[in-house]
N, C-alpha and C positions, 0 to 999 in steps of 0.2 A: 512478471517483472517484479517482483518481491514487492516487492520488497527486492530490489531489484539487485541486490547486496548488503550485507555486513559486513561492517569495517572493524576490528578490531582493535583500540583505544587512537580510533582514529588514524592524523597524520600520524602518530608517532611508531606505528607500528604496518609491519609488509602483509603480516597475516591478515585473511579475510576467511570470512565466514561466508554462507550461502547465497545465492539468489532465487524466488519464486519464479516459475514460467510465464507467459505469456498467452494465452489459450485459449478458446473458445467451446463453450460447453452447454447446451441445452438444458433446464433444469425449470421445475416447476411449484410457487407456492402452494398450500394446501388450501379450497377452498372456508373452510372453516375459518381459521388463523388469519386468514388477506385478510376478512372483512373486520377483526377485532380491533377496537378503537384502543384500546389498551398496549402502551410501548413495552415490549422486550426487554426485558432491564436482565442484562445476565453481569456476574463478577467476573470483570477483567483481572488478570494476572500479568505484569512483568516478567519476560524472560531476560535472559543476562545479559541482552541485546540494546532495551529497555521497549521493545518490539511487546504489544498486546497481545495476548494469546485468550481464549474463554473457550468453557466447558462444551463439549457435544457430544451429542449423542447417535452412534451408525444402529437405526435399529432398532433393536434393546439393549445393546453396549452402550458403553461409556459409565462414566463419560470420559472424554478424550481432549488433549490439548491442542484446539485450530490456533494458528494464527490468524490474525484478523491484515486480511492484507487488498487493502482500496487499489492496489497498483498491480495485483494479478485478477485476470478477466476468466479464469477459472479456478473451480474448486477443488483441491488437490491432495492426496491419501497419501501416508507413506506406504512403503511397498509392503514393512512387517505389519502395518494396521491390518491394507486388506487380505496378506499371507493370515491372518492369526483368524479374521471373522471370515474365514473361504471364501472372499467374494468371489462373486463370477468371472471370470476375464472378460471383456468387451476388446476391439478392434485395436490394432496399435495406430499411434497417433501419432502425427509432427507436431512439435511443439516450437514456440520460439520463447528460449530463454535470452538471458542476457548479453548472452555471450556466442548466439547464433540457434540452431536450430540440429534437434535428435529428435528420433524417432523411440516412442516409449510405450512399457504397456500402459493398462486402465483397466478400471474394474467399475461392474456394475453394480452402483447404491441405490438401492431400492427408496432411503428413507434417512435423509439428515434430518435431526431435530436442533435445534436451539431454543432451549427455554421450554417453551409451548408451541414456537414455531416449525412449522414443519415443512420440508422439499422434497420432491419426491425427482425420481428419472434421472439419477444423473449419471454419465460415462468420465468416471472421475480418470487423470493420469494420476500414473505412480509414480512417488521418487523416494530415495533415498532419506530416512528419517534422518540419519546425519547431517547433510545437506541441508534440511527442511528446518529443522534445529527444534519439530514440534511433530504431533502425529499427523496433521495433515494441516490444508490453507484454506480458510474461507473467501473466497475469492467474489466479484460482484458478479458475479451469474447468481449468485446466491443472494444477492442485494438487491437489484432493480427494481423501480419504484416503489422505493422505501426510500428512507432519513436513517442513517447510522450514527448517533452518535456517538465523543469517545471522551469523556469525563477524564484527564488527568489527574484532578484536585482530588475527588474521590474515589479513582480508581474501578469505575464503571463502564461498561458498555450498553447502549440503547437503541432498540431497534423499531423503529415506527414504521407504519404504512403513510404514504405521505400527505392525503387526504385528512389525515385524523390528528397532524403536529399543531401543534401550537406556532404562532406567528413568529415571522423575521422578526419583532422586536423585540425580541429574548434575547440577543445575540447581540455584542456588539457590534460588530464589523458581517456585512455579508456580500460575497460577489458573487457575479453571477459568471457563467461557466458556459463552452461549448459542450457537446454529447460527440464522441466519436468513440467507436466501435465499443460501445457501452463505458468508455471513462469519460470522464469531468474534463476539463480542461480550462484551467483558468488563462483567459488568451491577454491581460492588459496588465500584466504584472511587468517589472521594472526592475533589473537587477543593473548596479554601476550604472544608471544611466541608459542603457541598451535593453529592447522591448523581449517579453521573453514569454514563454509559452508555460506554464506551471502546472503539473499532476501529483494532487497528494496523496504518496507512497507509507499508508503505517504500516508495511512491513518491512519497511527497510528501517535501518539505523540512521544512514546518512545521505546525503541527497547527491542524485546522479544527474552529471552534466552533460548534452552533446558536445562536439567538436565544433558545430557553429557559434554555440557560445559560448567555448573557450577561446577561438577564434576571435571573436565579438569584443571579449574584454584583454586580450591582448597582455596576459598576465606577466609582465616581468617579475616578480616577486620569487621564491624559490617554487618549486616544483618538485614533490615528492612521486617517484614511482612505488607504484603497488600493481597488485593483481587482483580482479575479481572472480571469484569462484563464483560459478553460477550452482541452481540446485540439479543441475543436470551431470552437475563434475566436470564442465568446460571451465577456462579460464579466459581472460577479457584484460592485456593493460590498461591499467589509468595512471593518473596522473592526478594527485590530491593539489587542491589549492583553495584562495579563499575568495569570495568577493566581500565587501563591504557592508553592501547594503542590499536587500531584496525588499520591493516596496509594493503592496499591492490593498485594492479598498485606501484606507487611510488609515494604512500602518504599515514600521517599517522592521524588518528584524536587520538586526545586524549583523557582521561576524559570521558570512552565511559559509561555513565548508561544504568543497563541493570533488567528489569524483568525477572527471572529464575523461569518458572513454564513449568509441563505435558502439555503445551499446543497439544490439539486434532490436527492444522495442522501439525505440526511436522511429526507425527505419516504416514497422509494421503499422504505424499511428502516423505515418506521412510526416513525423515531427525532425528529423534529419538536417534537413534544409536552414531550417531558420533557428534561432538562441530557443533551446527548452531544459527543463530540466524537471525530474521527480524529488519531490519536496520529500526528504527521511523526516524520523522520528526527532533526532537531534536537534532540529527545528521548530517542529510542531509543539515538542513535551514545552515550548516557555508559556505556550497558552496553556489557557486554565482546563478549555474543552475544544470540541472543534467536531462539527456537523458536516457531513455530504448529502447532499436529498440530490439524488440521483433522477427522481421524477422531474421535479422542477427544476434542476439544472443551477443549485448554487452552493456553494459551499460558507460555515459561517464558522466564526469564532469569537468565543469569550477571551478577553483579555485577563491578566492576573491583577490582583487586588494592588499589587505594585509594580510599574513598569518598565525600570529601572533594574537590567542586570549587566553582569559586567560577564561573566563566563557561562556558557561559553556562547551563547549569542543572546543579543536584546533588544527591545524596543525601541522604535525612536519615530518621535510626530514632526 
């Protein structure tokens, strides 16, 4: 689920860029590494998206550009990555993208490294590096109980075991989350009023809305169509528009843009039914930083040293 789309300069434009899958994949820390009290601190990168990508290593390769993506449930290879290092071929797989459900190969990684961290066993899917818009996707089969954090300000990524983090009171703001099918789920979030369901997506740019909660806010305001391309090479209409206010812990961003389409994860997360939507990057980048600890179920954020923005979305207590 990408990152479950890129929108290109937003409403203003039809073109869209990729979507991550949706996926389930088996994969394993290395015992050495789990036990290290010591966080992961790799150099995050901006891609033209404004989407985090950081270094890995297949192997003895690399290193290589993953995208860092909380909203896909698997780890994911372009196809030239593993054409170039002969992976193995493993079993073909159904996937569910954004945009519904193909059948793809996967190749077997003996050995993802980040940092000093190491995974071993994984049956990665393949796609299209154009699509992907990176060599492949660090997905949370590769995060589970661990703390990821994702530094803005200075342009970092950090990856802790979640036994060894330092306390909630580092953080300004922290809520606490459901667990379903390995994602976070922040279930008391408030968007216009109307109760809504919240998954943070860093590999998306912009944030994806169901049908229920566009339904929900009842938007007469204009209505932009576009298209989403998923990373499978399907496409998905939506429909761009804005809500006002998204309020969740005891803070509110404003000016929130949202694409409202069937997207297929909805469906697979049982989120369909009721107002949800995947929180993009668009959103996130006003905070300073922003944590997932996926052990214990919260998500946290530092606020920016001033609170006050006018474009393109902001603060408000």
């Amino acid at each position: 689920m990408q990152g479950l789309a890129q929108i290109l300069s937003l409403v203003l434009a039809n073109t869209v860029l990729p979507a991550a899958p949706l996926v389930e994949s088996g994969v394993q820390v290395s015992e050495t590494e789990a036990v290290s009290g010591e966080p992961e601190i790799v150099g995050g990168e901006e891609d033209r998206y404004d989407r985090m990508t950081l270094p890995v290593h297949i192997g003895e390769h690399g290193p290589f550009r993953f995208l860092l993506d909380t909203g896909s449930q698997s780890t994911v290879l372009s196809t030239a990555l593993a054409d170039k290092l002969a992976l193995p071929p493993g079993q073909s797989r159904t996937i569910v993208s954004i945009a519904g459900t193909q059948e793809v190969r996967t190749a077997e990684v003996e050995r993802i490294l980040l940092g000093k961290r190491s995974y071993y066993g994984l049956e990665a899917p393949l796609l299209e590096r154009g699509h992907i818009g990176a060599d492949g996707i660090l997905g949370i089969d590769s995060l589970q109980n661990q703390r990821v954090l994702v530094d803005f300000s200075d342009n970092f990524i950090a990856i802790n075991d979640t036994e060894k983090i330092a306390a909630d009171r580092d953080f300004d703001i922290v809520v606490k989350a459901r667990r379903r099918a390995g994602q976070l789920i922040m279930t008391n979030a408030d968007i216009d009023g109307k109760r809504a369901r919240v998954i943070i997506d860093t590999g998306s740019d912009v944030t994806i809305g169901n049908r229920a909660l566009q339904r929900a806010l009842a938007r007469r305001g204009k209505i932009v169509e576009t298209v989403l391309h998923s990373a499978t090479g399907q496409q998905l209409p939506a429909q761009m528009g804005f809500a006002e206010r998204l309020s969740f812990g005891d803070i509110s961003i404003t000016n929130v843009a949202i694409a409202f389409a069937d997207a297929a994860p909805f469906k697979k997360l049982a989120l369909d039914k009721r107002p949800a939507l995947m929180l993009g990057m668009r959103e996130l980048r006003v905070f300073k930083r922003i944590a997932i600890d996926f052990s214990r179920r919260k998500v946290m954020f530092d606020l920016p040293a001033e609170f006050e923005f006018e474009k393109p979305s902001g603060f408000a207590f």
